[in-house]
C-alpha positions as CSV (number, residue, x, y, z in Angstrom):
1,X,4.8,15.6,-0.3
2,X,7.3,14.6,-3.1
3,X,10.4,12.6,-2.9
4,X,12.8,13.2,-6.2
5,X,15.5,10.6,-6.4
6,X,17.7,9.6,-9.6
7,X,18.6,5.7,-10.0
8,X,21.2,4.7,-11.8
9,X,19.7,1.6,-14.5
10,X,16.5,0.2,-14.7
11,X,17.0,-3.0,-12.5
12,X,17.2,-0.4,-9.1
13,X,14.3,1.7,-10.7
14,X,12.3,-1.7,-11.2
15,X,12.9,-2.6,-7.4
16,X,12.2,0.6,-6.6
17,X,8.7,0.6,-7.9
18,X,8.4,-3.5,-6.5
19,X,8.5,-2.1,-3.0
20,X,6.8,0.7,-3.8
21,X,3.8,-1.3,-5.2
22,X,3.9,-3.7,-2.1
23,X,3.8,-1.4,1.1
24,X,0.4,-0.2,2.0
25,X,1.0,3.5,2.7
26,X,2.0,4.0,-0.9
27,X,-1.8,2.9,-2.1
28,X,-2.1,6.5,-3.1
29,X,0.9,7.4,-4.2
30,X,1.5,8.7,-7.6
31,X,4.8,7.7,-9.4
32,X,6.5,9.1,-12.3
33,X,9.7,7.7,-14.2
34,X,11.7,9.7,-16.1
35,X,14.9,7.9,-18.3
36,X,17.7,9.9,-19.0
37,X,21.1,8.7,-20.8
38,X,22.8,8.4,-17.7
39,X,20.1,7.4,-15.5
40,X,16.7,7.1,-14.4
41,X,14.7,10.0,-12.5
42,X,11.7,9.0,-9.6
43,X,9.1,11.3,-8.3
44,X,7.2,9.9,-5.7
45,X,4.0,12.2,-4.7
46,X,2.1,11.4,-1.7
47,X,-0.9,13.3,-1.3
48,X,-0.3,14.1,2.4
49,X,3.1,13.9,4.4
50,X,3.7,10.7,5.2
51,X,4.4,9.5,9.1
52,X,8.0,10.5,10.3
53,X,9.1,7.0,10.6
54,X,7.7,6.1,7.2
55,X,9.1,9.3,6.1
56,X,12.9,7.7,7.5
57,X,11.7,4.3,5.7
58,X,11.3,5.7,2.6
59,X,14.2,7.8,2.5
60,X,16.6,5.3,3.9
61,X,15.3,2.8,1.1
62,X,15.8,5.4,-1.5
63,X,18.9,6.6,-0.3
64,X,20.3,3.0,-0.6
65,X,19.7,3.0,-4.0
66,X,20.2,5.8,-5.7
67,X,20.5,9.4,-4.4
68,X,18.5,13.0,-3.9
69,X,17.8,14.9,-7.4
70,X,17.6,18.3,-7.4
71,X,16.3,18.8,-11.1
72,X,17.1,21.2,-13.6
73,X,14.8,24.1,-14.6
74,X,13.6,22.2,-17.6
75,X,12.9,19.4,-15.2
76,X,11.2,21.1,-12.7
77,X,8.9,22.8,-15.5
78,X,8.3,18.7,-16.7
79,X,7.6,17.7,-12.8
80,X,5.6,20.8,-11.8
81,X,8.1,21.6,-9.0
């Protein structure tokens, strides 16, 4: 399952990863950090679909900080959407 979010500077992106690195669901997790001019792109890949109320966590957390990304085709090509 993959979660696609953009954040807008580095000190949201660098809390983003902080609580990704310290909850133990996202052990296995794979991240990938993409900086743009305007921003920062996240891709969060979890190897299985997470629990619906971790799903809601996660989301919730994300959608604090930045919001959804719906990539461009050159993106999608670079993230393997």
């Amino acid at each position: 399952m993959d979660y696609l979010y953009f954040l807008p500077n580095a000190s949201v992106t660098l809390r983003t990863i902080e609580y990704l690195r310290n909850m133990e669901h996202t052990a296995d997790a794979s991240l990938t950090v993409i900086h743009q001019i305007d921003g920062w792109i996240v891709k969060i890949h979890f190897p299985q679909a997470l629990e619906p109320k971790l799903h809601g966590n996660l989301c919730s957390f994300m959608s604090e900080l930045g919001i959804a990304y719906k990539p461009e085709m050159r993106l999608k090509m670079v993230f393997g959407v």
